[in-house]
C-alpha positions in Angstrom: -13.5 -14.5 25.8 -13.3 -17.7 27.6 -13.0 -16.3 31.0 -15.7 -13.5 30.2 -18.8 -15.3 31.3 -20.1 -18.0 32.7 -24.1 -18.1 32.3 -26.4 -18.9 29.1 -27.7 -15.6 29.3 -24.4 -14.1 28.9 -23.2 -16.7 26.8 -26.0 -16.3 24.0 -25.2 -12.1 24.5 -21.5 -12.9 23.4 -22.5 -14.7 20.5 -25.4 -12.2 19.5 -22.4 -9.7 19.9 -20.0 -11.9 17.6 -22.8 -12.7 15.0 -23.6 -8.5 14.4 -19.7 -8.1 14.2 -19.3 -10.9 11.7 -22.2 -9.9 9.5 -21.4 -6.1 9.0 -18.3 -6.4 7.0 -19.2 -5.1 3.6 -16.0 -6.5 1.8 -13.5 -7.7 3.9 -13.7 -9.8 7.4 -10.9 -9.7 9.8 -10.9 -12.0 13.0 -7.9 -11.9 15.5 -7.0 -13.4 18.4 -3.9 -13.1 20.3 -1.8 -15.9 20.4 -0.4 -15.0 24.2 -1.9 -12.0 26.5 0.5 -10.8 29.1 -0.3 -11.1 32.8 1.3 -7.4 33.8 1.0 -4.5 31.3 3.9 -2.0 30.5 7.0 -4.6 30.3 6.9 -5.1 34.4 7.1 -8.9 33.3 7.3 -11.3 30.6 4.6 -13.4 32.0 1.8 -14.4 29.8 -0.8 -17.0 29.3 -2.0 -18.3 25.9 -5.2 -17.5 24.5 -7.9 -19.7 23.3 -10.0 -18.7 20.2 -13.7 -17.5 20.7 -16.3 -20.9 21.9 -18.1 -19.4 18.7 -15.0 -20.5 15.8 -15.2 -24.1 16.1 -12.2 -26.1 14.8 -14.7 -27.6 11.9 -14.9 -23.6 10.4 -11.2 -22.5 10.3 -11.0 -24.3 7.2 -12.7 -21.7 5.8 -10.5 -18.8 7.1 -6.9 -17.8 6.1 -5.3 -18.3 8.7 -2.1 -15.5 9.2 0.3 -15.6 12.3 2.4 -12.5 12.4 4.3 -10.3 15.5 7.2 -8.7 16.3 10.1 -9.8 13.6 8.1 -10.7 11.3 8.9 -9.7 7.6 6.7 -7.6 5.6 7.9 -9.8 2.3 5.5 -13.1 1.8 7.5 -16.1 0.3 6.8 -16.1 -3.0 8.2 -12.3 -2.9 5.2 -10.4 -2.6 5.9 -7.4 0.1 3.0 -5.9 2.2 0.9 -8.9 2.7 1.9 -10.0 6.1 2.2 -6.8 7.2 -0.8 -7.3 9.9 1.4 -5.2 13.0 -1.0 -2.9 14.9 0.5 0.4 13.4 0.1 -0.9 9.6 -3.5 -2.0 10.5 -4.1 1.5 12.4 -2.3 3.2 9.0 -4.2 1.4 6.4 -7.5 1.8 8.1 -7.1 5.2 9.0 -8.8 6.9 6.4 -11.8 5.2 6.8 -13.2 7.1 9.0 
């Protein structure tokens, strides 16, 4: 994160960290990042803060990515009528990947 750390030496673990995590995926790669984080948990406010993406995804590489926004509201039917590809919710992720392990 961008408020993580500060130092090289914890700098250069972060990106050790994000390189292993990259490199394992054997056939698919998923990178998030929250678009907004919430300064209070458990509904107490609706403050929040934007997120940055990781010092590590330079804006040179997302061209290389698919990029996806999804959330709340969002429809599980792509526009070209194609249903369950944008369904990227934390419950669908945590029901698909579930019998992975």
């Amino acid at each position: 994160s961008d408020m993580a750390t500060g130092s090289a030496d914890e700098i250069e673990e972060e990106l050790r960290l994000f390189y292993v995590a990259l490199t394992r995926a054997k056939n698919w790669l998923y990178v998030c990042c929250p678009l907004r984080y919430y300064y209070y948990p458990h509904g107490k406010s609706d403050s929040h803060g934007y997120a940055l993406r990781t010092r590590f995804l330079p804006e040179r590489l997302l061209p290389f990515f698919e990029c996806v926004t999804t959330g709340p509201g969002s429809s599980d039917e792509a526009s070209d009528g194609r249903t369950g590809t944008t369904d990227l919710t934390s419950e669908a992720i945590r029901r698909r990947t579930k019998g992975y392990w």
